[in-house]
C-alpha distance (Angstrom), angle and dihedral (degrees) to the residues before:
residue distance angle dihedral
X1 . . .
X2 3.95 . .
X3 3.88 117.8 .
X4 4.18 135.9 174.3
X5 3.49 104.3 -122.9
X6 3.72 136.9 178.9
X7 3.63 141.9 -174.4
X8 4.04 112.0 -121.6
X9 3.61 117.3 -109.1
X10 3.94 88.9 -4.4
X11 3.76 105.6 121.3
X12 4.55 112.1 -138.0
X13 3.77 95.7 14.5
X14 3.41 96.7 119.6
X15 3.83 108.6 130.7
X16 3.84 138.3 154.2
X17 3.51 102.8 -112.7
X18 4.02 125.3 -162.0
X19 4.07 103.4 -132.0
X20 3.62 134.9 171.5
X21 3.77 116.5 -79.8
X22 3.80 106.0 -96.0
X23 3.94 122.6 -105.5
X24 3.73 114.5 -133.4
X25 3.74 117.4 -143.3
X26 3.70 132.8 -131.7
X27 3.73 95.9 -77.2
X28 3.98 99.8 27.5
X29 3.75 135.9 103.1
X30 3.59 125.0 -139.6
X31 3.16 117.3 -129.8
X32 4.26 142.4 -160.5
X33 3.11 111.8 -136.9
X34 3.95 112.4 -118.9
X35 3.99 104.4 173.6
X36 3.78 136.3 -37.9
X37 3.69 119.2 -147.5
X38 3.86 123.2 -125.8
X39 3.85 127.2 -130.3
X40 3.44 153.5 158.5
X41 3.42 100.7 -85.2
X42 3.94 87.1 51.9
X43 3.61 93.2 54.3
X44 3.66 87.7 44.0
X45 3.62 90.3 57.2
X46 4.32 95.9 50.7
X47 3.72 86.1 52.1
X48 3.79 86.1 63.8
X49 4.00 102.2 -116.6
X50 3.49 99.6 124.4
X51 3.75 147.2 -10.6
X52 3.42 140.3 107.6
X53 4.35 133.9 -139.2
X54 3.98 123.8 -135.2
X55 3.93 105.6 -82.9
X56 3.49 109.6 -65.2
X57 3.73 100.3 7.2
X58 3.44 122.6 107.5
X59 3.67 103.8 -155.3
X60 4.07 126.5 60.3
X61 3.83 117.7 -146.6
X62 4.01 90.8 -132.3
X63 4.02 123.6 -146.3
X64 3.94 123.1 87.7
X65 4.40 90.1 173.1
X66 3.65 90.6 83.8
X67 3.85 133.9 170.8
X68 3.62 126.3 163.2
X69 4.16 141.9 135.1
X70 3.51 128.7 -98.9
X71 3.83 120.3 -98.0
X72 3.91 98.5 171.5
X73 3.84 130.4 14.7
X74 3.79 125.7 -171.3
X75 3.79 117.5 -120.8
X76 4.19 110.3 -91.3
X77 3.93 92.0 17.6
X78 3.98 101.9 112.2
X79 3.23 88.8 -121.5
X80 4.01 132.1 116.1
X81 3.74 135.6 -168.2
X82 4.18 104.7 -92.0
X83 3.68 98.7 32.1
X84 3.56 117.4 133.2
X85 3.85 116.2 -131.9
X86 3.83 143.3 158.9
X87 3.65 118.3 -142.6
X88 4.11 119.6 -126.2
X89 3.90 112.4 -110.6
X90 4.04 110.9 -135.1
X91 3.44 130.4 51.8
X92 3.94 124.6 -161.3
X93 3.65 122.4 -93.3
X94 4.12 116.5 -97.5
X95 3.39 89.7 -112.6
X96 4.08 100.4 42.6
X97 3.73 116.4 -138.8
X98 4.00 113.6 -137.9
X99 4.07 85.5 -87.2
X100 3.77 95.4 38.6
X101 3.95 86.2 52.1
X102 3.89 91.1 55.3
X103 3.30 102.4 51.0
X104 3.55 98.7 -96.2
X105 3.87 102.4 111.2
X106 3.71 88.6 149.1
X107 3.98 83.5 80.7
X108 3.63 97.8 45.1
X109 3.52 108.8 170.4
X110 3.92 111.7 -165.7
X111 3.97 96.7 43.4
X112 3.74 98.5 -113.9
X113 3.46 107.7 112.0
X114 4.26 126.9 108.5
X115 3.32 137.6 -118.6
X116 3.48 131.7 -156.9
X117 3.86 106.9 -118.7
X118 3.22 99.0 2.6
X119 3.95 115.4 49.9
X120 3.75 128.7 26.1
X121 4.08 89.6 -35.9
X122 3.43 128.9 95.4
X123 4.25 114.6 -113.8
X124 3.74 131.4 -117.9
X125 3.84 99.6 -111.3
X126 3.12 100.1 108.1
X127 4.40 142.3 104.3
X128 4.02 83.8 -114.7
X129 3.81 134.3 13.1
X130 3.65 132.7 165.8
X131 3.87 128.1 -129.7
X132 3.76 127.5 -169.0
X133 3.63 96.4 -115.5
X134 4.07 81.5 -129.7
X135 3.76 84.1 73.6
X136 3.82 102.2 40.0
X137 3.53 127.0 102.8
X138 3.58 122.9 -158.1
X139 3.91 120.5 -134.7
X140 3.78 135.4 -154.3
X141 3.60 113.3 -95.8
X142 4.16 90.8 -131.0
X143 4.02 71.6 66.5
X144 3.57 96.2 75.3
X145 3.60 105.8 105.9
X146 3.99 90.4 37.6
X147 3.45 107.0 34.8
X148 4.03 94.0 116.3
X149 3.86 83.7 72.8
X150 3.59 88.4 79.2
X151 3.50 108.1 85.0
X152 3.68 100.5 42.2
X153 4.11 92.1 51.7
X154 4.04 87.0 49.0
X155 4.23 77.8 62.3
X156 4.07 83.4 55.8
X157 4.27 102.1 37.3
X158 4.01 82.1 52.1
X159 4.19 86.8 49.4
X160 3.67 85.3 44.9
X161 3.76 92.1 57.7
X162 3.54 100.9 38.7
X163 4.05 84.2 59.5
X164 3.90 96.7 46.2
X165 3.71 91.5 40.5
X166 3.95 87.3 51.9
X167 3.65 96.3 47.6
X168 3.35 96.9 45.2
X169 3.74 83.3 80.4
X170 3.64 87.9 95.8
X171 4.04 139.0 -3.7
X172 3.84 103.1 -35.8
X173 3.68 131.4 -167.9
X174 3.83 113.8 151.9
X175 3.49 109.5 -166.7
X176 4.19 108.8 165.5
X177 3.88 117.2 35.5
X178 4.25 120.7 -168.5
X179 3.81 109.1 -155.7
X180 3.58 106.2 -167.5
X181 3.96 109.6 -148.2
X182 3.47 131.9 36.4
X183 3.68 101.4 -136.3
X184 3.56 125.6 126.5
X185 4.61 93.0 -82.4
X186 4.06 82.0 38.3
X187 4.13 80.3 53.8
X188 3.78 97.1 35.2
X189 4.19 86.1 40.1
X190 3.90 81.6 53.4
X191 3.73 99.1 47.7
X192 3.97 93.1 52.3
X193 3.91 99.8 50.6
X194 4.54 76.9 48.9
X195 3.03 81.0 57.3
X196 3.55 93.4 51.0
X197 3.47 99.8 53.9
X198 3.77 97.9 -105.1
X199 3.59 136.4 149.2
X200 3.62 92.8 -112.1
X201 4.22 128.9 -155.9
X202 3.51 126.8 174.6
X203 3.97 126.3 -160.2
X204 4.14 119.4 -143.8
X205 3.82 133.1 143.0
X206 3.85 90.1 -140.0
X207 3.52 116.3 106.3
X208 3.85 104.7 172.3
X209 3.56 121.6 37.4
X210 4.05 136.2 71.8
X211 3.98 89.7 -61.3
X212 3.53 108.0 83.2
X213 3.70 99.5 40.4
X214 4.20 88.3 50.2
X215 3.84 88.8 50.6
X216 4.02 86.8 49.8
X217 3.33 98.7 43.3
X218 3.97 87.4 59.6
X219 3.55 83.6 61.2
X220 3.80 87.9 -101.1
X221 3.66 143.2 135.5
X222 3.72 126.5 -107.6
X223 3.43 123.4 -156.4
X224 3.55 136.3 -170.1
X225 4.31 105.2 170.4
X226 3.74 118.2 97.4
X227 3.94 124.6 -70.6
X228 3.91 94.9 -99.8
X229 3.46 93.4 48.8
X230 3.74 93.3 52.4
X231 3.74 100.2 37.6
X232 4.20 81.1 46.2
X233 3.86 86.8 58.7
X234 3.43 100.2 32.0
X235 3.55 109.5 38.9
X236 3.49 100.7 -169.1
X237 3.54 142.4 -149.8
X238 3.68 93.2 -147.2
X239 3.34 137.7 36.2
X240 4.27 111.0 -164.0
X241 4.02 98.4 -178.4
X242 3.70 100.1 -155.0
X243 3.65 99.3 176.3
X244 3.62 124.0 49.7
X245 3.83 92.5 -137.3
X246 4.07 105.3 139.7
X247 3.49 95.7 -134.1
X248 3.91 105.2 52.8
X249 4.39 82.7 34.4
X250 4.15 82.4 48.2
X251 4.00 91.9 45.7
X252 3.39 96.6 41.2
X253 3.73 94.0 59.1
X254 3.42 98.1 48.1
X255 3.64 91.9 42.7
X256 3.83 109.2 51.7
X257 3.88 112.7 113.0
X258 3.85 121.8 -116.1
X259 3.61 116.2 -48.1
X260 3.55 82.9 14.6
X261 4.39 120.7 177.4
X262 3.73 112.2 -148.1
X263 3.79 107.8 -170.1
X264 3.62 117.1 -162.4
X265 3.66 120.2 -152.8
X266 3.99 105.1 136.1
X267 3.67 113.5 93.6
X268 3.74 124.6 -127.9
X269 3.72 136.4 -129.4
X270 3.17 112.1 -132.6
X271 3.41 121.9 -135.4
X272 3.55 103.3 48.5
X273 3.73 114.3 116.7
X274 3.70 122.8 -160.3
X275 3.77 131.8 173.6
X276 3.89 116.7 -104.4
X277 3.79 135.2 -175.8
X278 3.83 92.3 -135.2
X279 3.65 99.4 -178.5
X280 3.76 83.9 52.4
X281 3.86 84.9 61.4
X282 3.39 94.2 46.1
X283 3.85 108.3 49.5
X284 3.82 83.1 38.0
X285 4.23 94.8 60.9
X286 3.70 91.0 31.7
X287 3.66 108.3 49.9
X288 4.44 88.1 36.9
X289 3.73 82.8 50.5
X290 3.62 86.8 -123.9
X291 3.73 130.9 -176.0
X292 3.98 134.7 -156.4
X293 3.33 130.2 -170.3
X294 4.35 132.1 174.8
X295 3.45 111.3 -152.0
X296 3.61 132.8 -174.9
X297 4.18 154.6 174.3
X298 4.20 103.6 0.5
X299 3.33 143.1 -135.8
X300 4.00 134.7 -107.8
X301 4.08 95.7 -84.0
X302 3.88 89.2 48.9
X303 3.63 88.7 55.0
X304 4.13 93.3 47.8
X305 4.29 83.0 47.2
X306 3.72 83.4 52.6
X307 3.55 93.5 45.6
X308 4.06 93.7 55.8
X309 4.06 84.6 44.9
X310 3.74 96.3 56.6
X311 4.09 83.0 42.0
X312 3.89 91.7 54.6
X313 3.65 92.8 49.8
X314 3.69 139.1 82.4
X315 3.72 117.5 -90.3
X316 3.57 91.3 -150.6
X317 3.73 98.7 51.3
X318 4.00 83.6 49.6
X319 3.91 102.6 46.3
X320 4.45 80.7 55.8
X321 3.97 81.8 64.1
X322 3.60 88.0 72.4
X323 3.78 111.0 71.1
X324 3.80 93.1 164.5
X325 4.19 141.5 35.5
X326 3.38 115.0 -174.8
X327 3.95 117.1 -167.2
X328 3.72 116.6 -126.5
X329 4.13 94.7 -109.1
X330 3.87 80.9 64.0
X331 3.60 102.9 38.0
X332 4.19 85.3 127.7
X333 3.90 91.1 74.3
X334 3.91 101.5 51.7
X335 4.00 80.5 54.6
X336 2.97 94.6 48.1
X337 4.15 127.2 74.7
X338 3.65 118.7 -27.2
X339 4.04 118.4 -110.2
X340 3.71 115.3 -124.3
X341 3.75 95.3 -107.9
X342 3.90 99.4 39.0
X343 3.81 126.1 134.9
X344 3.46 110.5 154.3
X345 3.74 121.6 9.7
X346 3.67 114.9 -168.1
X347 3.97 129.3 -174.8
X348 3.85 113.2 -137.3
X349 4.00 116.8 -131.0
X350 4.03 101.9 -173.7
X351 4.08 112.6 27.1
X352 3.60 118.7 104.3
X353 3.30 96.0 -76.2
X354 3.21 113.5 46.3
């Protein structure tokens, strides 16, 4: 089989690799690869900033936004030859923290835990993969051309239930959310609080492009003017930082109305340093009773909430989410720089090229 593989913290050693076909254990699937979504993280990762191979390999099959259809199921798993699935990203440390032994590897608290693609696990971009079928979740078959969504809206169902859970703390009725970014978990963050019934705005500095007209066709409202003017007019609920650029992450916490939740999902460069009225801040979260949260990665019932998002929504609207597919013999480009218009860029694992 054919695989994207890198060399950790080696920057251009990206390649596509011939490999042995995998060998599924007991209580694994095997999997054909369909697609595997691209990200920041990823790119991150071929630029040599982080990652890490299996022990004592020196390359790391990359991809954790899998989708792909069954080839082999073991007995008693649920699971059937043709099924489309995507296979969960992080696994729980050897020696399970209190979280990591409840299921709840997402909040790992020692640092020890896997991740497929990323840390210590082999990826999903690859012509086969196996899955322990404890950490696949199944997919609709209307899915089938937008399955790779999957993983990155598990990242926004967990977001979505970090800020219920939070403001649940007292009487809580959200009715406006700001999602700052228009990329595809500011889109997928977008479609779930839709879904929601919210009154539903979305932040981006594009003005031309596929962005605005997905954000309006949710029913939504696009924005292009700077984060105090929006959150002035807006005066959201919800704030669902999408970004990780300090100023809209700075002017959304100071910004969020009273008993405000500022979820975090955006990562930061560090290194940037901007100037900040942090009193301001602070007698703005504390006297609004204010709450915020960063969340990040998700666990197996995030994915399954995920699951019955992508289900609920239309497959059109979803299939416009991916701007780009990239066939496997020229997996280098979709690594590579982002196009103008992207979204969602997506290498394909099965079409004719691949």
């Amino acid at each position: 089989m054919r695989a994207v593989t890198i060399e950790p913290e080696r920057k251009d050693s990206l390649t596509v690799s011939e490999l042995p076909d995998p060998t599924p254990g007991e209580d694994d699937l095997l999997v054909e690869g369909i697609a595997v979504g691209v990200c920041g993280t990823d790119r991150e990762i071929v630029t040599g900033e982080y990652g890490a191979a299996p022990p004592g390999r020196d390359r790391l099959v990359l991809g954790h936004e899998s989708f792909g259809r069954v080839r082999r199921a073991p007995h008693g798993s649920g699971f059937s030859p043709g099924d489309l699935v995507a296979g969960v990203v992080r696994r729980p440390d050897p020696e399970p923290c209190g979280a990591c032994a409840r299921g709840q590897f997402d909040m790992c608290r020692n640092g020890r835990y896997t991740e497929r693609g990323i840390k210590e696990r082999d990826g999903y971009a690859a012509q086969l993969w196996t899955v322990e079928a404890a950490y696949a979740v199944p997919l609709d078959a209307r899915l089938a051309d937008v399955g790779v969504l999957l993983e990155p809206t598990s990242v926004v169902a967990k977001a979505w239930d970090e800020i219920e859970r939070i403001g649940g703390r007292a009487w809580f009725e959200p009715r406006r959310v700001l999602v700052t970014g228009a990329g595809p978990i500011g889109l997928l963050g977008a479609l779930l609080g839709a879904q929601r019934g919210l009154d539903v705005h979305v932040l981006d500095q594009v003005t031309d492009g596929p962005k605005p007209a997905l954000v309006e066709d949710l029913g939504a409202t696009y924005h292009t003017d700077t984060i105090d003017r929006v959150l002035d007019a807006v005066r959201p609920d919800i704030v669902l930082e999408a970004t990780g650029a300090g100023p809209l992450v700075l002017g959304a916490l100071a910004g969020a109305g009273a008993y405000g939740v500022v979820c975090l999902t955006g990562v930061s460069t560090p290194g940037r340093d901007l100037t900040v009225d942090a009193g301001g801040v602070n007698r703005a979260l504390v006297l609004g009773n204010g709450a915020v949260v960063g969340s990040v990665n998700a666990r197996t019932d995030h994915y399954r909430r995920a699951a019955d998002a992508l289900g609920a929504a239309d497959a059109g609207w979803l299939g416009r989410l991916i701007t780009r597919r990239v066939p496997l013999d020229r997996a280098p480009e979709a690594y590579g720089g982002k196009h103008p218009d992207d979204v969602k860029v997506v290498v394909t694992l099965d079409g004719p090229d691949a």
